[in-house]
C-alpha positions in Angstrom: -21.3 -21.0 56.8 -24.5 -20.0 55.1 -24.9 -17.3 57.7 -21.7 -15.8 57.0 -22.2 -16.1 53.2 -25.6 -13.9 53.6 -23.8 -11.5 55.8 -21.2 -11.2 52.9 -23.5 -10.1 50.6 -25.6 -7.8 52.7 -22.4 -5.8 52.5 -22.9 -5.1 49.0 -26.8 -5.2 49.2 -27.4 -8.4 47.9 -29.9 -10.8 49.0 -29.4 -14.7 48.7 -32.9 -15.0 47.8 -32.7 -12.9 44.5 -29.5 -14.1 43.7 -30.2 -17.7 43.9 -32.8 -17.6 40.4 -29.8 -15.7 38.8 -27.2 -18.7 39.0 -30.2 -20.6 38.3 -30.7 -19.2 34.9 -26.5 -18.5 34.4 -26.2 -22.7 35.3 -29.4 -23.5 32.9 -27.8 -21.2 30.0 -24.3 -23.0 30.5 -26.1 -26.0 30.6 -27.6 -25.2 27.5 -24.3 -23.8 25.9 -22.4 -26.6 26.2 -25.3 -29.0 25.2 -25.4 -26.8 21.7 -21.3 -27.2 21.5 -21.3 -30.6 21.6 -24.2 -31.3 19.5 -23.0 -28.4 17.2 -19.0 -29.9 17.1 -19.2 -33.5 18.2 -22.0 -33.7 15.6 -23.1 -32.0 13.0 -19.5 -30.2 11.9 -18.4 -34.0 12.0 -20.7 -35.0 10.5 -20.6 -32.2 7.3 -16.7 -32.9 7.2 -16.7 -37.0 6.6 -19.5 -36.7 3.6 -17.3 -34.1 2.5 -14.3 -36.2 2.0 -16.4 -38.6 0.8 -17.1 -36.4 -2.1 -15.4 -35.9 -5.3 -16.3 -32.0 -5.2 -13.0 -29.8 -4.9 -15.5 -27.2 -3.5 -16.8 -29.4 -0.6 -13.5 -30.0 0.6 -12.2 -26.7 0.3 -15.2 -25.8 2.9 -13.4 -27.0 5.4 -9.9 -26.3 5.1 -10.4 -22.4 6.4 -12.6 -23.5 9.6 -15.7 -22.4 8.1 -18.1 -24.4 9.8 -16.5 -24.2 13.3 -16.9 -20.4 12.9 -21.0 -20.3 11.9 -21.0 -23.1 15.1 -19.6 -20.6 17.1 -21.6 -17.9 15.8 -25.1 -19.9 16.5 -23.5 -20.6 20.1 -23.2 -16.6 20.6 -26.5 -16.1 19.0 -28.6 -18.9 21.7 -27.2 -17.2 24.2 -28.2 -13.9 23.8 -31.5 -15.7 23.5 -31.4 -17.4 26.2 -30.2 -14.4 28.2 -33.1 -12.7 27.0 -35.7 -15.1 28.2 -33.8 -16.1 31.7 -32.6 -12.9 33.1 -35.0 -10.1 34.0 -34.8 -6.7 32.4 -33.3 -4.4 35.4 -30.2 -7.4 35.3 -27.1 -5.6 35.4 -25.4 -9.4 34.8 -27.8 -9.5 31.5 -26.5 -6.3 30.0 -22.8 -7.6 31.0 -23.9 -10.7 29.2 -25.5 -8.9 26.0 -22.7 -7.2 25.2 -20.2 -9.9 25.4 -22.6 -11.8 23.5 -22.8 -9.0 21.1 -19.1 -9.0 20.2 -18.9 -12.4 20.6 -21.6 -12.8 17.0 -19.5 -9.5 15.4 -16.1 -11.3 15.7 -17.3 -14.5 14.5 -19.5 -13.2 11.7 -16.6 -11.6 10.6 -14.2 -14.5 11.0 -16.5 -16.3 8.7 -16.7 -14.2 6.4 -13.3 -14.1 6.4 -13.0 -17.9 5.6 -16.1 -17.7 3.2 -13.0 -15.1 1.4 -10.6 -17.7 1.9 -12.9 -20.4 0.2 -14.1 -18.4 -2.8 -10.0 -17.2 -3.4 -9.4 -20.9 -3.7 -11.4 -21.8 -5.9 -10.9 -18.9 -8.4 -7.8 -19.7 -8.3 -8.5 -23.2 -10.0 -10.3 -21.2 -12.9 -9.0 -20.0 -15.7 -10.8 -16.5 -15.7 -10.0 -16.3 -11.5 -6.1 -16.7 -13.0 -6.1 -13.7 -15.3 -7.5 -11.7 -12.6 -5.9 -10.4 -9.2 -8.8 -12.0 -6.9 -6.5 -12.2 -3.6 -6.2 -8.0 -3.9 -9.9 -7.5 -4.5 -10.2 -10.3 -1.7 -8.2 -8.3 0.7 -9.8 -5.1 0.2 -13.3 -6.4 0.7 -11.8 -8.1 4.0 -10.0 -5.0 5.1 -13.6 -3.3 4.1 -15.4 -5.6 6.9 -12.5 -5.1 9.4 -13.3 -1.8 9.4 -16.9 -1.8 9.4 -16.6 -4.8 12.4 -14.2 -2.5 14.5 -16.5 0.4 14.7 -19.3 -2.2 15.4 -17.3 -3.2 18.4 -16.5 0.5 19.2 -20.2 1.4 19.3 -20.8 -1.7 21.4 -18.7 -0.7 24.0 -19.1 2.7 24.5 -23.3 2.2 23.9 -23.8 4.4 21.2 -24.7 3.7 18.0 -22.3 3.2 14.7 -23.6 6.3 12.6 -22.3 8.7 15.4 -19.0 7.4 14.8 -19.6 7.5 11.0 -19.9 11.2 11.1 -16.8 11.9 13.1 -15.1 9.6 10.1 -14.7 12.5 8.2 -11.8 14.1 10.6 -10.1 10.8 10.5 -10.3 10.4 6.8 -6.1 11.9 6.3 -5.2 9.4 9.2 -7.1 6.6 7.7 -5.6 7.5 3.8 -1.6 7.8 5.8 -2.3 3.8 7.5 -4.0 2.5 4.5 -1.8 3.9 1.6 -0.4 1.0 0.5 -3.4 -1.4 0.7 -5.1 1.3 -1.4 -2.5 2.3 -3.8 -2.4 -1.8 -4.1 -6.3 -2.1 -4.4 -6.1 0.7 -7.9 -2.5 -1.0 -9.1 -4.6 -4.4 -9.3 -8.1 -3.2 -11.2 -5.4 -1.4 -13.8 -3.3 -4.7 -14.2 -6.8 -6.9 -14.2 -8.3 -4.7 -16.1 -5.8 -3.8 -18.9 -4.2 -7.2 -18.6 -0.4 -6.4 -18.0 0.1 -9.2 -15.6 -0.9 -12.4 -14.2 -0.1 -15.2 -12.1 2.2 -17.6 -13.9 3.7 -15.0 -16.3 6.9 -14.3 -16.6 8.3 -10.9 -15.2 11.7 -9.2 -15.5 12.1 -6.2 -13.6 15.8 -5.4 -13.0 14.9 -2.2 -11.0 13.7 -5.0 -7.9 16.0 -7.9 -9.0 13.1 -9.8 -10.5 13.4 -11.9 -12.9 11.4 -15.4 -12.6 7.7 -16.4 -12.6 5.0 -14.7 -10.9 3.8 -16.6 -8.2 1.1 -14.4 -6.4 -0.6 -11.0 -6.5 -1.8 -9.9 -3.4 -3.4 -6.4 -2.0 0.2 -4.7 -1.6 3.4 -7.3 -3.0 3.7 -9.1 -6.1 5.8 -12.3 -5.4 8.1 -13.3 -8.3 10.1 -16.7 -8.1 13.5 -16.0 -9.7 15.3 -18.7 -11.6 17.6 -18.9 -8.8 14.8 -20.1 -6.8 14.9 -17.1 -4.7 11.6 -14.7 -4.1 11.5 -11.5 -4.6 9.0 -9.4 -3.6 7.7 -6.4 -5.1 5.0 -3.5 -4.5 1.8 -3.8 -6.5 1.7 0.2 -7.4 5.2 -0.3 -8.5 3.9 -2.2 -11.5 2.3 0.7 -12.4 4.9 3.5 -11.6 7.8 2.1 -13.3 8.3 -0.3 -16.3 8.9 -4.1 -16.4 8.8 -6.9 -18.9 6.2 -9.3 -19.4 7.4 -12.4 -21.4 3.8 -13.5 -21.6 3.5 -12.8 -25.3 6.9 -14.9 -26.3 5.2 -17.3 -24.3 1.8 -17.4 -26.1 3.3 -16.4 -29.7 4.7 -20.0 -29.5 8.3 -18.8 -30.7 11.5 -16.8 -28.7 14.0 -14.8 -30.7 17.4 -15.0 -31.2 18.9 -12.6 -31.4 23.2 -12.6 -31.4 26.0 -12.3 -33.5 29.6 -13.1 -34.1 32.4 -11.3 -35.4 34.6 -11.7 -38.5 37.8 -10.7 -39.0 37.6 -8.2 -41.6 40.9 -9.0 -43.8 39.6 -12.4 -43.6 37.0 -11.3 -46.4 37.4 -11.9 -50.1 36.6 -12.0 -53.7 36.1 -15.9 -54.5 38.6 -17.9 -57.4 37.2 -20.7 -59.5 38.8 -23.6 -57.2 36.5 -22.0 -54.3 33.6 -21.6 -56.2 34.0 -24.7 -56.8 34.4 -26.3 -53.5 31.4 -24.2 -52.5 29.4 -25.2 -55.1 29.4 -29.1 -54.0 27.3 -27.6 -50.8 24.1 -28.4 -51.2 22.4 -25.3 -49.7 24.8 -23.1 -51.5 24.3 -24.8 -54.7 21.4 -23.1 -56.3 22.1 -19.8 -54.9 25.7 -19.8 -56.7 24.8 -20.9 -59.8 22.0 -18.2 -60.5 24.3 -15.7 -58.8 27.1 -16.4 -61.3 24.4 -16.4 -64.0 23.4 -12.8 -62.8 27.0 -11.4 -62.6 28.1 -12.5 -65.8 24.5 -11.6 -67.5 25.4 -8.0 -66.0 29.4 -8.4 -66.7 28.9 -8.8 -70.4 26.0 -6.5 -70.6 28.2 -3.9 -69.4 31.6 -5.1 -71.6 33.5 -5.9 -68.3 36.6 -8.2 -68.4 38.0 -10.0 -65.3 41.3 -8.1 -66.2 39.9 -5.6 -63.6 38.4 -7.5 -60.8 37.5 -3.6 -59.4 35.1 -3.2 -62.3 33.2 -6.3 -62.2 30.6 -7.9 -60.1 32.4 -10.9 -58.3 31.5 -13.1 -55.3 32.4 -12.6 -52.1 33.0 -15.3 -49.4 31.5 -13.3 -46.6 28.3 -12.8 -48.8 28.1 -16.4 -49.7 28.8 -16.9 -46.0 25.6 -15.1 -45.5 23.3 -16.6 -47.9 24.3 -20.3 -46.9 23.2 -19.4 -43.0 19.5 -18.3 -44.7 18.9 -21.2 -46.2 20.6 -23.3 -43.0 18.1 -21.3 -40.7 15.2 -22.0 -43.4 15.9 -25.5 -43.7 16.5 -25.9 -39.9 13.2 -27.9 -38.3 13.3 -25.8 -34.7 13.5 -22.3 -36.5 10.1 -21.0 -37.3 9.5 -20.2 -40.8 6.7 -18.1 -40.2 8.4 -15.5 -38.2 10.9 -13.2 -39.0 14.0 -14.7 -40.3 17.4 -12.8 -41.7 20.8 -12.7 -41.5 22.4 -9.4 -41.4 25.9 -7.4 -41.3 25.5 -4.9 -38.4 27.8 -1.7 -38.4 31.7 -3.1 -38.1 33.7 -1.7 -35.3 37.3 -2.3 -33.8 36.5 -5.8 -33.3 35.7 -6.6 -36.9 32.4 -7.3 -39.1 29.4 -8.2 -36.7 27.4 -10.9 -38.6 23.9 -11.0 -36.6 21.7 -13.9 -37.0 17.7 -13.1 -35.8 15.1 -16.0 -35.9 12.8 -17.8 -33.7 12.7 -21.1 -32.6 9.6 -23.0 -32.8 9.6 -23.8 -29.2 9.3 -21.4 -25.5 11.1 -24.0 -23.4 14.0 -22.3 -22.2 16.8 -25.3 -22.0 15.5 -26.5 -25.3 15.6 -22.6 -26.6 19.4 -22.6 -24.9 20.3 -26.0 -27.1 19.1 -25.0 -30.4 20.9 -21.5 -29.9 24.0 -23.3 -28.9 23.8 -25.8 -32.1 23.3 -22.9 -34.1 26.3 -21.4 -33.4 28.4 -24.7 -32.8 27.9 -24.9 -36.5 28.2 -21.5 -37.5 31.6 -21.5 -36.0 32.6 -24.7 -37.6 32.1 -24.0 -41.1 33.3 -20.6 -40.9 36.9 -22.3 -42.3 35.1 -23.2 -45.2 34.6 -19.7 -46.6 38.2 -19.0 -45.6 36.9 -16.9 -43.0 38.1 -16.3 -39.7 36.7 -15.1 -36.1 37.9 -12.1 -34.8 38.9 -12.2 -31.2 41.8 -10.5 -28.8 44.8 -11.8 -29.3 45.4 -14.9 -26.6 48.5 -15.9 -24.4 48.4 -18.8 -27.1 48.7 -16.4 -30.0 51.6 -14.0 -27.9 53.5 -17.4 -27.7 53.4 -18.3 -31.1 54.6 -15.2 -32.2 57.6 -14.9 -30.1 58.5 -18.4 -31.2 58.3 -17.3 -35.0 60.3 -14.3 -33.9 62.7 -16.3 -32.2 62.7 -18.8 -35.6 63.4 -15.7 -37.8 
């Protein structure tokens, strides 16, 4: 069996004799290998990983959620046996340059991978700071790992075809409108997130509306090329990082800090609602004690300027009377003033806005003294609960379309004339 073995490899001009110390050396560099794994994974990566959950560190334990240590493990495995192939295998070896260059991708992919989870491991904990929060780290992250994908691909290129990386550097140049067509969006992405960072229009945790994209929820990521926004439907939508930039969106980050959110609504009056006030509502008015020092110094004023100007109440068109609609107003100032969830320190008024078909628009604009939007949504709706109830007490009335309710009614009074 031997005999037919040699005869075998005399076909291909081989002799047993020199190929005998080259399995030699491939079974002692195996041997070696596999020694290294063990001691390397079995080991030492156990080893780092228990006193690491041992620790209170956050940064220990983040070392080994991207496979960090596994990687470098496999790198030093690549790296002993090129060494090894070195010192075993004689120079003329065609098996050593086979080996070499195995060997040599073998430490390029997995210096690469772990750089890649070093990445991953710095990310992470940025993330936890307040300064790696205000700044888009996963985009500049990306880059620098699409920068090393780049630079490890033409390392693998010039590996396999022997020649060395600058030659394919200068041919780069040609490839440069190729290169700029794939990576448009990664670098339209890279200069979208040094403008955001660096003029601080957005961050993650902020609140973005952008009704172009349907966004309208809480950032929840800034990457390379998407910005992810969590809706309040809990839905994600995703949008492209240059189109912050492009086009316009809303950043409710400064409500947010400012410590108060506006509101900002109104309701309508019925316009023939609105009077001059007699003496029995004065008086009824008068017993409210908001109102109370408003209408007495207001009736002092008008009938200080009344006599000053010799005018009787025989002509109510000549004097200066009040009105329940502008009472109406001043009572909702000094509501909103006195009201512990508006802030007193921002603006505050209560204003008529231009009347329409509808009737006289009666806006209210505050801020509460609270961001938290169901909390924001009950003081807006107790607002206006009360607003609507003690409308009857001015005699005035909320103008709305006439209802099926109403249509009835008045055919019945019809029907009773």
């Amino acid at each position: 069996m031997l005999k037919s073995f040699e005869d075998w490899l005399s076909q291909y001009n081989i002799q047993l004799s020199h190929l005998i110390p080259v399995i030699e050396a491939l079974g002692l560099i195996l041997l070696i290998a596999i020694a290294i794994h063990l001691v390397l994974h079995r080991v030492i990566v156990v080893w780092l990983k228990n006193s690491a959950y041992k620790s209170q560190a956050i940064w220990r334990h983040e070392l080994f959620s991207s496979n960090l240590f596994s990687r470098i493990a496999l790198l030093i495995q690549g790296i002993v046996i090129g060494i090894q192939a070195n010192l075993w295998l004689s120079q003329e070896s065609t098996l050593r340059a086979v080996l070499l260059t195995i060997v040599a991708l073998w430490v390029v992919l997995y210096t690469m991978l772990s750089i890649f989870s070093l990445l991953n491991v710095i990310d992470t904990l940025l993330n936890r700071t307040q300064v790696g929060r205000n700044m888009p780290t996963r985009g500049i992250i990306q880059s620098i790992k699409i920068i090393i994908f780049v630079i490890a691909t033409l390392l693998f290129t010039s590996i396999l075809i022997g020649k060395s990386p600058i030659i394919l550097l200068s041919g780069l140049g040609a490839m440069t409108a190729v290169i700029m067509l794939v990576f448009k969006d990664p670098i339209l992405g890279l200069v979208a997130g040094v403008q955001l960072s660096a003029n601080k229009m957005l961050n993650v945790g902020d609140w973005l509306e952008m009704p172009k994209y349907g966004a309208d929820g809480d950032v929840t990521d800034i990457s390379l090329t998407t910005v992810k926004v969590q809706n309040w439907d809990k839905t994600i939508t995703t949008i492209p990082t240059y189109a912050l930039i492009s086009d316009s969106f809303k950043n409710w980050k400064g409500m947010t800090d400012s410590g108060g959110r506006r509101i900002k609504r109104s309701v309508m009056i019925d316009a023939t609602s609105v009077h001059f006030l007699d003496e029995k509502e004065i008086s009824v008015l008068t017993k409210a004690k908001l109102l109370e020092p408003y209408i007495k110094s207001k009736i002092e004023e008008i009938t200080l300027y009344n006599e000053q100007h010799h005018v009787t109440q025989t002509h109510p068109i000549n004097s200066r009377r009040l009105t329940n609609l502008g009472s109406f107003r001043a009572y909702l100032e000094r509501y909103l003033n006195a009201h512990q969830e508006i802030h007193n320190n921002m603006t505050l008024m209560v204003r008529q806005l231009a009347p329409t078909h509808d009737g006289i628009s009666m806006e209210i604009y505050c801020f509460t003294t609270t961001t938290v939007w169901a909390d924001y949504e009950r003081i807006q709706s107790d607002i206006f609960d009360h607003l609507y109830a003690v409308m009857p007490e001015f005699n005035l009335r909320v103008s709305q379309a006439p209802t099926g309710n109403d249509l009835r009614r008045w055919n019945q009074d019809k029907r009773s004339e």
